[in-house]
PLY file of the C-alpha trace (Angstrom):
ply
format ascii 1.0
element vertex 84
property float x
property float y
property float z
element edge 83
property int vertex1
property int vertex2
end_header
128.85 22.81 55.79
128.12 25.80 53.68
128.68 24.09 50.59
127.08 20.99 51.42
123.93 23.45 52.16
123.69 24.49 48.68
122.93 21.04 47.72
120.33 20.07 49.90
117.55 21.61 52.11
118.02 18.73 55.07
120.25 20.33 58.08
120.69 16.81 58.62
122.26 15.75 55.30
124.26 18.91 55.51
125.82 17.72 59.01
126.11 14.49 57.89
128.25 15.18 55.01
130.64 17.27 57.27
130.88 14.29 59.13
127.95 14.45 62.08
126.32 11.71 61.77
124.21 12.11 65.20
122.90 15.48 66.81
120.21 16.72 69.77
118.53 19.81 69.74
119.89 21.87 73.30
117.60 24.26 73.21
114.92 26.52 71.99
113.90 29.91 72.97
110.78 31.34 71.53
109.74 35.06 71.98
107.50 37.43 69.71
108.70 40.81 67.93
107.83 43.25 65.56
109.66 42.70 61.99
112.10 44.50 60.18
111.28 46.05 57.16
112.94 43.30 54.92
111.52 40.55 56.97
108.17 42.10 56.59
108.94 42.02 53.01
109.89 38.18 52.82
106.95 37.42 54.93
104.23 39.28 52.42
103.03 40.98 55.51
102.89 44.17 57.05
106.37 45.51 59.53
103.08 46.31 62.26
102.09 42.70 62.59
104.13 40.86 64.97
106.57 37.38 64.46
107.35 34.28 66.47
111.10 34.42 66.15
112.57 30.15 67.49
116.48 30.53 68.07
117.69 27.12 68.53
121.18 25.82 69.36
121.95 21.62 68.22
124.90 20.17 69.84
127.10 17.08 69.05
127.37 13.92 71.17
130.14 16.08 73.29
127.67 18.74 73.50
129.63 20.85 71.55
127.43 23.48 69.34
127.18 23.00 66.20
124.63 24.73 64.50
122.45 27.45 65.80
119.31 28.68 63.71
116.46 31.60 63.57
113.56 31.29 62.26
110.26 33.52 61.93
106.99 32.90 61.94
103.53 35.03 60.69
102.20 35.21 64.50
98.84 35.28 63.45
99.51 31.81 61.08
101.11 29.48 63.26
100.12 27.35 66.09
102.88 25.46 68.09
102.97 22.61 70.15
105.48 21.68 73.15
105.38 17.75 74.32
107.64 16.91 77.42
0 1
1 2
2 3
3 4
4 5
5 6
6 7
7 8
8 9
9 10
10 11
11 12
12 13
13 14
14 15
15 16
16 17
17 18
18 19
19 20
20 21
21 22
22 23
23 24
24 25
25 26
26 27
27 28
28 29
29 30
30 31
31 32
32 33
33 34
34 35
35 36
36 37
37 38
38 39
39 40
40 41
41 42
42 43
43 44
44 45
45 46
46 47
47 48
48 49
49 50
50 51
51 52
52 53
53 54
54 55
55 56
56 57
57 58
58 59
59 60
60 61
61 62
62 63
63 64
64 65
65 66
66 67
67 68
68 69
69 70
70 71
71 72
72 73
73 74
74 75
75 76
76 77
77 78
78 79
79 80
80 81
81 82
82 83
């Protein structure tokens, strides 16, 4: 998976060449924090400004994990959007 990550950008195509060809998101927690200094740095912003950090865990048909990501967000730049 690592390799085939280096290739492309898509978590899907990744998967998919490691031989997933169908996933589902299980969950996604979303909570606020202040950065670190070297995400501060990444981010262009200042390590006082808080982040929207999304952990979020995709499973397998059997529901077995099989990828879990982190991501962070500028608080102040981003608007999200939860549909049922």
């Amino acid at each position: 998976m690592r390799n085939a990550l280096k290739t492309t950008a898509s978590i899907s195509e990744a998967l998919r060449s490691a031989g997933i060809d169908n996933y589902a998101r299980r969950s996604t927690t979303v909570s606020s924090r202040l950065p670190t200094s070297r995400e501060a740095r990444l981010l262009h912003q200042s390590q006082s400004r808080p982040v929207i950090v999304s952990k979020a865990v995709n499973v397998d048909d059997d529901e077995t994990p099989i990828e879990f990501g982190v991501t962070l967000f500028m608080a102040d730049r981003v608007r999200l959007r939860f549909d049922n």
